[in-house]
C-alpha positions as CSV (number, residue, x, y, z in Angstrom):
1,X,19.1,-8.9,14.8
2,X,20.8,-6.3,12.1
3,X,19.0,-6.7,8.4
4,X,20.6,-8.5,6.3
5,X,20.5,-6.9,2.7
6,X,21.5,-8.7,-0.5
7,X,23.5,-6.0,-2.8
8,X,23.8,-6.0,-6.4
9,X,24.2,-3.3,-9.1
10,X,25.2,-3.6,-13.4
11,X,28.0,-0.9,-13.0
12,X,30.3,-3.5,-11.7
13,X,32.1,-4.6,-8.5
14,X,34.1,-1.4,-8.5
15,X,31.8,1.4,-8.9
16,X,31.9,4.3,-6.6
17,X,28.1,4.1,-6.6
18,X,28.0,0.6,-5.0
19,X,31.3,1.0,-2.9
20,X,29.0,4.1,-1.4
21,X,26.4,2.3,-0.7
22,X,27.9,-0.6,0.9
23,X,29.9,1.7,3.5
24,X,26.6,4.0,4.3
25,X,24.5,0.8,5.1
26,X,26.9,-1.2,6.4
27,X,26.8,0.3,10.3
28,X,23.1,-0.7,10.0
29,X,22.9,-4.2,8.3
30,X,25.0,-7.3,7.7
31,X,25.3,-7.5,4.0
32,X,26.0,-10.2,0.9
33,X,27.2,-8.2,-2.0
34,X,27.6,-10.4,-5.3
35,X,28.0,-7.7,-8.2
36,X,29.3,-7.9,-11.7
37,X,33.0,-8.2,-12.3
38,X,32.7,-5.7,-14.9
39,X,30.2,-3.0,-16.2
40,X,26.5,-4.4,-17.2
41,X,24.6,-1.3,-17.6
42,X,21.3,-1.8,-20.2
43,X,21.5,-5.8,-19.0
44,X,17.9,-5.7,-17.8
45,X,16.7,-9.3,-16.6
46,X,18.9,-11.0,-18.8
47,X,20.4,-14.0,-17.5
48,X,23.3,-16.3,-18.6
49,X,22.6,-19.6,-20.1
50,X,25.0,-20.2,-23.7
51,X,28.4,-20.3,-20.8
52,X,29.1,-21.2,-17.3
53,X,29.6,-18.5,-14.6
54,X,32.5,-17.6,-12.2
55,X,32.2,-15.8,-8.7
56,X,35.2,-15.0,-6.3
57,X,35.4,-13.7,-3.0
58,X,37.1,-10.0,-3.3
59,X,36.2,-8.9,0.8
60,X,35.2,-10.6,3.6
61,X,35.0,-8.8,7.0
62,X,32.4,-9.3,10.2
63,X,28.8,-8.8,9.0
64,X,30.1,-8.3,5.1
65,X,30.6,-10.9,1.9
66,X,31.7,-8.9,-1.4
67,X,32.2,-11.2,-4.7
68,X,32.6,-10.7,-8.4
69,X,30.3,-12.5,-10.5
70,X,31.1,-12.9,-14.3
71,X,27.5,-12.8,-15.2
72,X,24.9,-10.2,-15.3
73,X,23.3,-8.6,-12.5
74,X,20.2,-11.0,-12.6
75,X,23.0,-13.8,-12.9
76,X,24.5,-11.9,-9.3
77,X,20.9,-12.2,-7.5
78,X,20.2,-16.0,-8.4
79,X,24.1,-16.9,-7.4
80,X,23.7,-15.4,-4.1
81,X,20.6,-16.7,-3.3
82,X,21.7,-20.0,-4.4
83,X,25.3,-20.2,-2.9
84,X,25.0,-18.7,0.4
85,X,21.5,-19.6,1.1
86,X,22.5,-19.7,5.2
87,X,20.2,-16.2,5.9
88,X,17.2,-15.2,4.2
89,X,17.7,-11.1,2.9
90,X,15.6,-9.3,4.6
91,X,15.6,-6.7,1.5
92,X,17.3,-7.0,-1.8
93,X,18.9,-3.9,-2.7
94,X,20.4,-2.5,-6.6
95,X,23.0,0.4,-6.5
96,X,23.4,2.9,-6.5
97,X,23.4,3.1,-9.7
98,X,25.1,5.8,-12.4
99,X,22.6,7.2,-14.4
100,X,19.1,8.0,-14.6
101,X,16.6,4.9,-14.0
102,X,13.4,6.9,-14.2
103,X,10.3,6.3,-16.8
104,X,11.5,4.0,-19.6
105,X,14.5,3.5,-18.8
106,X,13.8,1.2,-16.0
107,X,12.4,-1.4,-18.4
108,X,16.2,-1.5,-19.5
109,X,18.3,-1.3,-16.0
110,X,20.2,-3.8,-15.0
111,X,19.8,-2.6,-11.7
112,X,16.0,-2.3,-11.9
113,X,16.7,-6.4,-13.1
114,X,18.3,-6.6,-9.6
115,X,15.2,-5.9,-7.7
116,X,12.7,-7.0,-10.2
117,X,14.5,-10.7,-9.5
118,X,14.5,-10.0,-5.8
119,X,11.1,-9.3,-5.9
120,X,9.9,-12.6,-8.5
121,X,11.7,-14.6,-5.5
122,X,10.0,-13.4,-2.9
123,X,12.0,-10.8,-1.1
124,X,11.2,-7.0,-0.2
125,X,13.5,-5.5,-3.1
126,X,14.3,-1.8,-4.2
127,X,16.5,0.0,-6.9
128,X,19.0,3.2,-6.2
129,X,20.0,5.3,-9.2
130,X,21.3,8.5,-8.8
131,X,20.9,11.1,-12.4
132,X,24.7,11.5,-12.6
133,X,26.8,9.0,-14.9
134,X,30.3,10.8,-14.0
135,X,32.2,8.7,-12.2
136,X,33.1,11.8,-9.9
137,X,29.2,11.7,-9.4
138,X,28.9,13.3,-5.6
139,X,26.6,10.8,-3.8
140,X,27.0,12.2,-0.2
141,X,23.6,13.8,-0.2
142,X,21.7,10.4,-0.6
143,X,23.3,8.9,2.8
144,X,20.2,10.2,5.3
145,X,17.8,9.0,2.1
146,X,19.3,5.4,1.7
147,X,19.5,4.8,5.2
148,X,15.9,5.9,5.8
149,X,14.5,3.6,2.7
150,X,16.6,0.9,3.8
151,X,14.4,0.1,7.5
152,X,11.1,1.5,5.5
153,X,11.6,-1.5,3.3
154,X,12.7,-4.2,5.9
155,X,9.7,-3.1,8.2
156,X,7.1,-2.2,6.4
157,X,7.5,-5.6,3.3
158,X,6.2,-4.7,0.1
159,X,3.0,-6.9,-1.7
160,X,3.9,-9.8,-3.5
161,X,5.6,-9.3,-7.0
162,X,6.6,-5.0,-6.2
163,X,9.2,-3.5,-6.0
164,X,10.7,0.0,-5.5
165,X,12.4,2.4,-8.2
166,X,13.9,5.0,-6.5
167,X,15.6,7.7,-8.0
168,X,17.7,11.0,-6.9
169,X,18.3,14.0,-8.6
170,X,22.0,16.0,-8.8
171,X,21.3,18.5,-6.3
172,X,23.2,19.7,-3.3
173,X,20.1,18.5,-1.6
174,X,17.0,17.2,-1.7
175,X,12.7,19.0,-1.2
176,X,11.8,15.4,-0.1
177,X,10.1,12.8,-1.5
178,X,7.5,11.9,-4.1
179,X,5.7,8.6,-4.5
180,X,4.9,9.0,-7.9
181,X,4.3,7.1,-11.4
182,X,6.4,6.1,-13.8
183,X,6.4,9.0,-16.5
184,X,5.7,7.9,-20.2
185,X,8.8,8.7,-22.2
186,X,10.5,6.6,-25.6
187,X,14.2,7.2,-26.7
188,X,14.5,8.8,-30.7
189,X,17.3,8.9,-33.0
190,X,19.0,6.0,-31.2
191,X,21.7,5.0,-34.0
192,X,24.7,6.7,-35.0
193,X,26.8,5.4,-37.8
194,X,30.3,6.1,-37.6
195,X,33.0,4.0,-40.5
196,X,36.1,2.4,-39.2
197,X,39.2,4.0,-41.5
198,X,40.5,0.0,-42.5
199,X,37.0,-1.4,-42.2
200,X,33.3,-1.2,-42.5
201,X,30.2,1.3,-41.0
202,X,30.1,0.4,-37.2
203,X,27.0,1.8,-35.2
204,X,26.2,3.4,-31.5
205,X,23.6,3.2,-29.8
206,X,22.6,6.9,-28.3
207,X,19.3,8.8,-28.7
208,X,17.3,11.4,-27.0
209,X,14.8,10.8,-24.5
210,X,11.3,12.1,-25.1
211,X,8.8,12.4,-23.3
212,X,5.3,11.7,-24.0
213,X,3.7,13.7,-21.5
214,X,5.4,16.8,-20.5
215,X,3.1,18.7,-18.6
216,X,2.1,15.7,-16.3
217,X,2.9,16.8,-12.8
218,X,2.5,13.1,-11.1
219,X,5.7,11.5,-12.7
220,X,8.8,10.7,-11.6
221,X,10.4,13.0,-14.4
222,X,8.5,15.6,-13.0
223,X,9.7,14.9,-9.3
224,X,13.0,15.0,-10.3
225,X,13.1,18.0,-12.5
226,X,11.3,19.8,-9.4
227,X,14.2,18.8,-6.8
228,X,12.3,15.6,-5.1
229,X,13.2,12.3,-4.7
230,X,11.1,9.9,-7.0
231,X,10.2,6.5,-5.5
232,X,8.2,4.7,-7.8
233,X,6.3,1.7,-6.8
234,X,6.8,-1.1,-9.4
235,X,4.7,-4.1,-10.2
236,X,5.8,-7.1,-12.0
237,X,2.5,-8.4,-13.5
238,X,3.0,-6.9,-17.3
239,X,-0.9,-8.0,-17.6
240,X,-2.9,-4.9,-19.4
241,X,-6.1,-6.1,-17.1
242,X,-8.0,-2.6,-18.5
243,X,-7.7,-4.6,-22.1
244,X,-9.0,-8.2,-20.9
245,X,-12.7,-7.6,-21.3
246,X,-12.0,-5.6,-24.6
247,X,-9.8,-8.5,-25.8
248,X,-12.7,-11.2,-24.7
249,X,-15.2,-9.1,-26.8
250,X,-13.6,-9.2,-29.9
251,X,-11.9,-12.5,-30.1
């Protein structure tokens, strides 16, 4: 039997990234796709609970289910799973996304929130970001790279509460792949103020990205500023287990 993947992403139902995916896997796996109706980028694991949600039907063909969602991409995962529960996923896939997921900015993708909630439900889950928020963004030299990842995942599982952060560089092509950490990097100068010519200051958000630890060679930062793929496994337990005896000594 084909894989069936569930596909979500937080740049929306419409996004080249996501339309790219769904046509590269689709000769391989039968697919759900339940996206955002709209863009959701920075929506992390957010999820909807002050208003009620929508979802249409957009595309239905043999072996594929595409639907807009009016929620976030969390919203998108927990929908799916909840109104066409008729096949388990064999994978839960987010992307591909515009835009850099790597180091901290995972903690605030919305498409990293698409396999992190794949993965708190049980299900073999991985994230797709490609460092290119153009919408022009040239995602042909992924194809060989998604398709690949995509029967890794299915076949070989992934531990309970993991998931995969996978990330591609711009580049023509690609030196190959690095299983590597997640580099240790904050965002400065993050507000701009601007003033509205009939109205009060009004803010941005922005920044730089800075990282902590530039020379480290075992990051993703550093796999992708080297040409290399970066696939970064990713564990859901936030526990700091190195601090627990510390913390039991003092309090």
């Amino acid at each position: 039997m084909r894989p069936y993947l569930l596909i979500s992403n937080d740049d929306g139902v419409d996004a080249p990234g996501l339309h790219f995916l769904i046509e590269t896997l689709r000769p391989h796996a039968d697919m759900l796709v339940v996206a955002p109706d709209g863009p959701r980028s920075g929506f992390s694991c957010s999820i909807t609970s002050t208003h009620p949600l929508t979802i249409k039907e957009v595309r239905r063909e043999e072996g594929l289910v595409v639907c807009a969602c009016s929620g976030t991409p969390v919203d998108c995962v927990k929908m799916a799973l909840n109104l066409y529960p008729e096949r388990r996923p064999d994978l839960v896939v987010g992307g591909i996304n515009h835009g850099d997921n790597a180091s901290v900015n995972a903690h605030y993708s919305g498409t990293m929130g698409v396999a992190i909630e794949g993965a708190l439900q049980g299900y073999p889950s991985v994230a797709f970001s490609l460092c290119d928020h153009r919408p022009e963004a040239d995602f042909t030299p992924l194809r060989s790279y998604l398709i690949d990842l995509m029967y890794k995942c299915v076949t070989m599982g992934m531990p309970p509460f993991t998931c995969l952060n996978v990330n591609f560089p711009v580049a023509p092509s690609f030196k190959g792949i690095k299983v590597c950490r997640m580099a240790r990097s904050v965002w400065r100068k993050e507000v701009v103020e601007r003033r509205h010519p009939w109205g009060p200051k009004y803010y941005w958000l922005v920044g730089e990205n800075v990282e902590l630890e530039p020379e480290a060679d075992d990051t993703d930062r550093w796999a992708l500023a080297h040409g290399y793929v970066a696939v970064t496994p990713t564990q859901l337990d936030v526990t700091a287990h190195a601090f627990i005896d510390v913390l039991r000594e003092v309090l």
